[in-house]
DRENDRENDO-168656 format. One record per residue (C-alpha): residue in one letter; x, y, z. Coordinates in pm, whole numbers, plus 50000, padded with zeros to 5 digits. Layout:
+---+-------+-------+-------+
: r :  east : north :    up :
+---+-------+-------+-------+
: A :     X :     Y :     Z :
...
+---+-------+-------+-------+
END
This chain:
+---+-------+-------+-------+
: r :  east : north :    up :
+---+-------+-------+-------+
: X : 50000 : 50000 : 50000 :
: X : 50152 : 50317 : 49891 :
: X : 50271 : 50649 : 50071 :
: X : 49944 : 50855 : 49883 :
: X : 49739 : 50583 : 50111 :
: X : 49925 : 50635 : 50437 :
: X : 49830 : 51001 : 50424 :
: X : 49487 : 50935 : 50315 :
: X : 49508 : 50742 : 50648 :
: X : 49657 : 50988 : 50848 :
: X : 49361 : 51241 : 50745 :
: X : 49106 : 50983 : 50831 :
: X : 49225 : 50873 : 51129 :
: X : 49257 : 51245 : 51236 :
: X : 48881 : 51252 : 51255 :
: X : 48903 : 50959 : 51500 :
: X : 48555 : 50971 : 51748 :
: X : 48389 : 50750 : 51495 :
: X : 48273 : 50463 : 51722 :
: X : 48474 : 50523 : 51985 :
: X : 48470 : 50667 : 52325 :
: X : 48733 : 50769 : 52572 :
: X : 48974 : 50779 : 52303 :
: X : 49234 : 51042 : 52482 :
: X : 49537 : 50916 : 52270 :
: X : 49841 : 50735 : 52456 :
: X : 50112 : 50571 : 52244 :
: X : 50419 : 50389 : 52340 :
: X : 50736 : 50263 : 52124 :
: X : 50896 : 50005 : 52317 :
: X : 51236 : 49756 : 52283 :
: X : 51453 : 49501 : 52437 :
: X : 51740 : 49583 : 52217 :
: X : 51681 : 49386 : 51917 :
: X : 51298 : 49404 : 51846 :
: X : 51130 : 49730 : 51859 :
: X : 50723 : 49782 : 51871 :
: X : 50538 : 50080 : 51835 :
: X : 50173 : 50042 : 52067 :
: X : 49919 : 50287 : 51991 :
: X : 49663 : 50285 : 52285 :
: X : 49372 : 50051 : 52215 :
: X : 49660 : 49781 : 52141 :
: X : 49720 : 49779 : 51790 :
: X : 50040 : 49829 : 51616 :
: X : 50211 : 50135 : 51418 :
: X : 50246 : 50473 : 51610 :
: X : 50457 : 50793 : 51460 :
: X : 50823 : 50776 : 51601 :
: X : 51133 : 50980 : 51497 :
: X : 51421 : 50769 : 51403 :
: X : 51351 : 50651 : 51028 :
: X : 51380 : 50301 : 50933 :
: X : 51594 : 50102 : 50690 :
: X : 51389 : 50275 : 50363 :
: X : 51294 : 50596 : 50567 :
: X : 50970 : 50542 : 50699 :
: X : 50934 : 50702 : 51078 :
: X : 50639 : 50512 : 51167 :
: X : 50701 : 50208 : 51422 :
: X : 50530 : 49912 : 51413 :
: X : 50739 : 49616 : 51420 :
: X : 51131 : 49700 : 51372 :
: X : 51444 : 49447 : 51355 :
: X : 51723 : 49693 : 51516 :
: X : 52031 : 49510 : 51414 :
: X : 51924 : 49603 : 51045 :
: X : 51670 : 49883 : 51111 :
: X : 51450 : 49707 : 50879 :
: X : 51059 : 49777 : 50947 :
: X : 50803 : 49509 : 50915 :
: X : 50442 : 49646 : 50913 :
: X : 50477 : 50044 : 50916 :
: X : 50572 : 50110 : 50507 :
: X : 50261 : 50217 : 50304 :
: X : 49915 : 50155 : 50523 :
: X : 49956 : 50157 : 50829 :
: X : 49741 : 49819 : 50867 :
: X : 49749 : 49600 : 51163 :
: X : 49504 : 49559 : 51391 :
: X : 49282 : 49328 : 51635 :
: X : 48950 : 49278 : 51714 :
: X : 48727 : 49076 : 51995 :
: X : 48338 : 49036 : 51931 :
: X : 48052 : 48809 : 52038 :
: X : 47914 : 48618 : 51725 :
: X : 47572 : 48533 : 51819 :
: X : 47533 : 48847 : 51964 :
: X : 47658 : 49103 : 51734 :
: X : 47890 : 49309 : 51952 :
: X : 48192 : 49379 : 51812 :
: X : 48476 : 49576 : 51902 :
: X : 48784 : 49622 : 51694 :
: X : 49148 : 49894 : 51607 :
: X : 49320 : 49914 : 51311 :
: X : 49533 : 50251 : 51247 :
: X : 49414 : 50216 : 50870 :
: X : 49077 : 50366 : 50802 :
: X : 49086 : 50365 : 50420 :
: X : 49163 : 49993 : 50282 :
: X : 49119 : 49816 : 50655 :
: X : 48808 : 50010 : 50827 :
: X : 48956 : 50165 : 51089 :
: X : 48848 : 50140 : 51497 :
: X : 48511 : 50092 : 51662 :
: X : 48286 : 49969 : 51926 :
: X : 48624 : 50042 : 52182 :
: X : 48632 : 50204 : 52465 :
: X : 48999 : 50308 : 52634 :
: X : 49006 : 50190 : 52983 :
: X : 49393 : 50274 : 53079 :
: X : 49687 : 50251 : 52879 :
: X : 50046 : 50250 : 53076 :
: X : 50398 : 50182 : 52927 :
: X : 50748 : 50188 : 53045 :
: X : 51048 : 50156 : 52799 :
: X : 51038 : 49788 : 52751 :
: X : 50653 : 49752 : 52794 :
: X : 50332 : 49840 : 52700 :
: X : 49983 : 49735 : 52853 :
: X : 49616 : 49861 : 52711 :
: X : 49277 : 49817 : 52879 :
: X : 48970 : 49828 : 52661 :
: X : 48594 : 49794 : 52683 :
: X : 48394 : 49616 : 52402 :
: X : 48033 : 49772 : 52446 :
: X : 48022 : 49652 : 52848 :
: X : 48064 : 49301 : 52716 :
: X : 48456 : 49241 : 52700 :
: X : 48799 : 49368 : 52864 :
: X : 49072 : 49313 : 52667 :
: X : 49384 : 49322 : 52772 :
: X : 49707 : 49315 : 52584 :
: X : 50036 : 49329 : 52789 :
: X : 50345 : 49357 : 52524 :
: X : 50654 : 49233 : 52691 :
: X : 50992 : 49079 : 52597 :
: X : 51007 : 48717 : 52545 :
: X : 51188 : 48606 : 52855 :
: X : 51324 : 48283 : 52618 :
: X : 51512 : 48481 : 52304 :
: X : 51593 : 48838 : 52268 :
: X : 51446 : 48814 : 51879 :
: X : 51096 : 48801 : 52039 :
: X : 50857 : 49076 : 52183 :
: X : 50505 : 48853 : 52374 :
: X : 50190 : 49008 : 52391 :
: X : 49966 : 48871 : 52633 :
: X : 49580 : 48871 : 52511 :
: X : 49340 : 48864 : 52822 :
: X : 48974 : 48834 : 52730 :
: X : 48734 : 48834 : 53030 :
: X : 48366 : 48858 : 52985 :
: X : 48223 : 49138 : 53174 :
: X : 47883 : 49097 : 53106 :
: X : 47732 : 48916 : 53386 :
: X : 47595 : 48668 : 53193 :
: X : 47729 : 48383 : 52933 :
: X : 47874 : 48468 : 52566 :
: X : 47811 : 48218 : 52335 :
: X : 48052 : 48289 : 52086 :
: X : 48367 : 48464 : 52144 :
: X : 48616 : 48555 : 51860 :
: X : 48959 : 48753 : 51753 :
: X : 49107 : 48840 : 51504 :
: X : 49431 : 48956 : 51439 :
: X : 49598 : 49101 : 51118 :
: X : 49868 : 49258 : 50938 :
: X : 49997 : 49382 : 50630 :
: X : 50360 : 49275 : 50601 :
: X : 50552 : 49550 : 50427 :
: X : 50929 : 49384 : 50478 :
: X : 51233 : 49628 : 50435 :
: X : 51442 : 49634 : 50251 :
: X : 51175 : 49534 : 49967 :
: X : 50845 : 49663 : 50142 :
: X : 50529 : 49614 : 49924 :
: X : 50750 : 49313 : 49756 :
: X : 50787 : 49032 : 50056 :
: X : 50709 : 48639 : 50064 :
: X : 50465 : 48556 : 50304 :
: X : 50433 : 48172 : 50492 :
: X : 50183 : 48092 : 50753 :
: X : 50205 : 47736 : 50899 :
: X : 50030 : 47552 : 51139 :
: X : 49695 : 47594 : 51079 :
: X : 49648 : 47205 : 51075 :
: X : 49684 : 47154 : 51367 :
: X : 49389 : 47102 : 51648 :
: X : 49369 : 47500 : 51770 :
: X : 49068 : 47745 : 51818 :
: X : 49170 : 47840 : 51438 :
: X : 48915 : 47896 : 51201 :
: X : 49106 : 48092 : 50944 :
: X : 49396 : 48263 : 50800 :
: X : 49491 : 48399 : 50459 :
: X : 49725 : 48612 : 50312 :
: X : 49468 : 48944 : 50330 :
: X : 49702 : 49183 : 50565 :
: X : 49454 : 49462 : 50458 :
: X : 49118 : 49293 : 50569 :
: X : 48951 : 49462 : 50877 :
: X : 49048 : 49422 : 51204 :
: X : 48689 : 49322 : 51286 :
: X : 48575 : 48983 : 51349 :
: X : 48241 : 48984 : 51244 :
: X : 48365 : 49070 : 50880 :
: X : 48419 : 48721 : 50737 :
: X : 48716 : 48561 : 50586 :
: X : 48878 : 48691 : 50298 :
: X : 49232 : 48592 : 50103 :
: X : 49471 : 48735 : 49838 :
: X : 49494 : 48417 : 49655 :
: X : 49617 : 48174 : 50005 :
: X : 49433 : 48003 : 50254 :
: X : 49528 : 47800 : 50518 :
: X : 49910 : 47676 : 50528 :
: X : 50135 : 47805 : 50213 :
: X : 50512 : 47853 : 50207 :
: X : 50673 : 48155 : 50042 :
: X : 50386 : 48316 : 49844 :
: X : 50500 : 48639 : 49713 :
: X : 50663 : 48875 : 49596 :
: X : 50357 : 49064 : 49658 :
: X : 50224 : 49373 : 49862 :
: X : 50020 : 49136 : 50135 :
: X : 50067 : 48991 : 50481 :
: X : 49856 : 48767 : 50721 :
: X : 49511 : 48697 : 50876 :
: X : 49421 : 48499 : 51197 :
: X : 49094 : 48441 : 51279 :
: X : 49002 : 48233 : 51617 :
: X : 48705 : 48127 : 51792 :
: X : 48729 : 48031 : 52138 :
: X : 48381 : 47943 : 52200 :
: X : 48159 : 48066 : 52478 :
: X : 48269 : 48249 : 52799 :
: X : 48072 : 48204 : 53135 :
: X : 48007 : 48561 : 53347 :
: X : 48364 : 48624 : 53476 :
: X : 48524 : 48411 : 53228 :
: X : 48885 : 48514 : 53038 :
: X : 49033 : 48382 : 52798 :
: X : 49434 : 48414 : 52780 :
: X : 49682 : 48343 : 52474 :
: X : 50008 : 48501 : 52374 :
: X : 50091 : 48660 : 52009 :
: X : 50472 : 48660 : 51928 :
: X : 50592 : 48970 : 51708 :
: X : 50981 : 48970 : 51654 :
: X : 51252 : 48892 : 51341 :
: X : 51585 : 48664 : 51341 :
: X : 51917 : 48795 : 51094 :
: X : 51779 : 48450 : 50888 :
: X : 51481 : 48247 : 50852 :
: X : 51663 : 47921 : 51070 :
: X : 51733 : 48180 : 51358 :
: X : 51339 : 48288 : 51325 :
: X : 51222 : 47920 : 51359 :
: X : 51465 : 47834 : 51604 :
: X : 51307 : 48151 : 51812 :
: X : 50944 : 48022 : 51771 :
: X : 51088 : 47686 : 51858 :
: X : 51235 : 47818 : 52193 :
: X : 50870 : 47966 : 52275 :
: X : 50680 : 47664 : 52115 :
: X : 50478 : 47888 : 51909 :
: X : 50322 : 47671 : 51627 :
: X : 50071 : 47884 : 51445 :
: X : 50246 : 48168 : 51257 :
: X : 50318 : 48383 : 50945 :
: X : 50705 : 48472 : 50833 :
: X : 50741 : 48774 : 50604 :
: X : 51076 : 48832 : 50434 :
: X : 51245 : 48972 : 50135 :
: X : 51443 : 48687 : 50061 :
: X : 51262 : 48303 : 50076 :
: X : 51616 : 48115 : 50008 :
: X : 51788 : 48242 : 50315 :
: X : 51561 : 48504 : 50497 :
: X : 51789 : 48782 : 50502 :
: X : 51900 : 49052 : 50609 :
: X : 51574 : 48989 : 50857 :
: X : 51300 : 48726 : 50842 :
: X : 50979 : 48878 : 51065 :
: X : 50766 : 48677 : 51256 :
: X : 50374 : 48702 : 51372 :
: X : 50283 : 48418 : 51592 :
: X : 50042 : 48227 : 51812 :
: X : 50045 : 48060 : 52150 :
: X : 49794 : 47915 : 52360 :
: X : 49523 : 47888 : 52128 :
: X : 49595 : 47482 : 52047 :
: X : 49317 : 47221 : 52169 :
: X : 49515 : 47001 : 52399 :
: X : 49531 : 46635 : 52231 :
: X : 49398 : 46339 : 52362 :
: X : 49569 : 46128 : 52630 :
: X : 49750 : 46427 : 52779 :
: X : 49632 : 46526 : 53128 :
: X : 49535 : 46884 : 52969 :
: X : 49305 : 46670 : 52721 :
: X : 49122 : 46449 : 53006 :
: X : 49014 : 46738 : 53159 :
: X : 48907 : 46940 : 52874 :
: X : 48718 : 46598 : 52754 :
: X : 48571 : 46542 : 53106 :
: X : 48506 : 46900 : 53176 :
: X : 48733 : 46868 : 53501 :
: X : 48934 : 47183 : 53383 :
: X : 48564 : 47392 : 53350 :
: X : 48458 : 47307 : 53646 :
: X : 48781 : 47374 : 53840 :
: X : 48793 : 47735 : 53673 :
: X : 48428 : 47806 : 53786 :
: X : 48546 : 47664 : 54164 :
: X : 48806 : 47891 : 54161 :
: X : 48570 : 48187 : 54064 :
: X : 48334 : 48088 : 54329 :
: X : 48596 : 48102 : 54600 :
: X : 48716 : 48374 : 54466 :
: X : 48439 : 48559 : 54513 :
: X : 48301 : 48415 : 54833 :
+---+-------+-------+-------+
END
């Protein structure tokens, strides 16, 4: 997505107030050394920074510092999440791109607090969801920033239906709007109900899937301008119920130094941009997934999720917590 777009953004989003409440702005650019993130205050990626990147862009989304390459910032400024109920409609979701990706709504900004390694936001979703994402360094590798996702259901009574989304355009330096794009893992038994290659689909939920030409698992698709999709469904959340995963957003010098991170993290659902698919330099991204698998069966996690042990302990817990 080209620079006439980004500014087309920027006048958009300078409107902001559309669907949104509490929307003081709060922004954070955060880094362990090696991976830099920029956190604009709802919890989506890409804030304005100073220090221009590898092709000149000052935006910060997701940088590799020992090549000052940016991953997501170039062009659009497209990334974003969302959280909604599907049987109920509601819907909550932030994306810094309003022109190509539909923007924010249905959020309202609870807190947002950062330091200069991390970065927390607090958000309503129409007095039916707090989300939480905490973005912290991986405490396993240095080429990995975590974010923990906390989705607790405010409500009072049950959701039947409770998704996210995630999504990003991958614009890889040093050849942004020209990367190769895998996603892998999507076989395996997760809360995954899609992904694709559409980086520039909403953030929002509710909005159905959509591709560039992939679905699914695909290995090296490019050179194109696109990036990756996530959708999950996580099922239905009791009154007081959350819902906690990590995402993994960092880059490795090659693509065997970016698998051997997710390896160290045991991160199994994730999308690799790069510029280069035979050796993944100078910098191989990485957008990943962890703790949305289905535990298999025969594992102690899998008795209990087959029995309903693990439910009813969590409701216990709630009880006594509240008692």
């Amino acid at each position: 997505m080209k620079l006439k777009n980004l500014m087309g953004c920027l006048a958009i989003a300078s409107l902001l107030g559309i669907g949104i409440t509490n929307s003081a702005h709060a922004a954070a650019i955060v880094s362990n050394g090696t991976i830099q993130l920029g956190v604009d205050n709802f919890g989506q990626l890409n804030v304005y920074g100073e220090t221009p990147s590898l092709s000149g862009t000052t935006f910060v989304g997701l940088r590799y510092l020992p090549t000052g390459a940016e991953a997501t910032a170039p062009g659009c400024l497209c990334e974003g999440w969302g959280v909604a109920d599907a049987a109920s409609l509601v819907t909550g979701y932030a994306n810094n791109d309003w022109l190509t990706s539909g923007g924010t709504s249905g959020i309202n900004l609870l807190s947002f607090t950062s330091t200069a390694t991390e970065a927390t936001s607090v958000v309503d979703i129409g007095g039916i969801f707090k989300v939480t994402h905490h973005y912290t360094p991986s405490t396993a590798t240095a080429n990995l920033y975590e974010a923990k996702v906390t989705i607790e259901n405010i409500s009072g009574s049950t959701v039947a239906d409770t998704r996210y989304r995630r999504v990003m355009d991958w614009d890889i330096e040093p050849t942004p709007f020209s990367e190769y794009v895998t996603i892998a893992g999507t076989t395996i038994p997760s809360a995954l109900l899609f992904a694709s290659n559409n980086g520039f689909a909403s953030a929002n939920p509710l909005s159905g899937p959509s591709d560039l030409g992939y679905t699914g698992d695909f290995v090296d698709a490019g050179p194109s301008d696109h990036g990756a999709l996530f959708d999950f469904g996580f099922g239905s959340l009791v009154a007081g119920e959350s819902k906690e995963f990590s995402i993994f957003y960092g880059a490795a010098g090659n693509e065997l130094d970016a698998l051997a991170a997710l390896a160290t993290v045991d991160a199994k659902i994730y999308s690799l941009g790069q510029s280069d698919p035979a050796t993944g330099g100078p910098n191989t991204f990485i957008f990943a997934f962890k703790g949305v698998e289905v535990p298999e069966p025969g594992t102690l996690a899998g008795l209990l999720a087959v029995s309903g042990f693990g439910l009813l302990s969590r409701k216990k817990r709630q009880s006594n917590t509240n008692s």
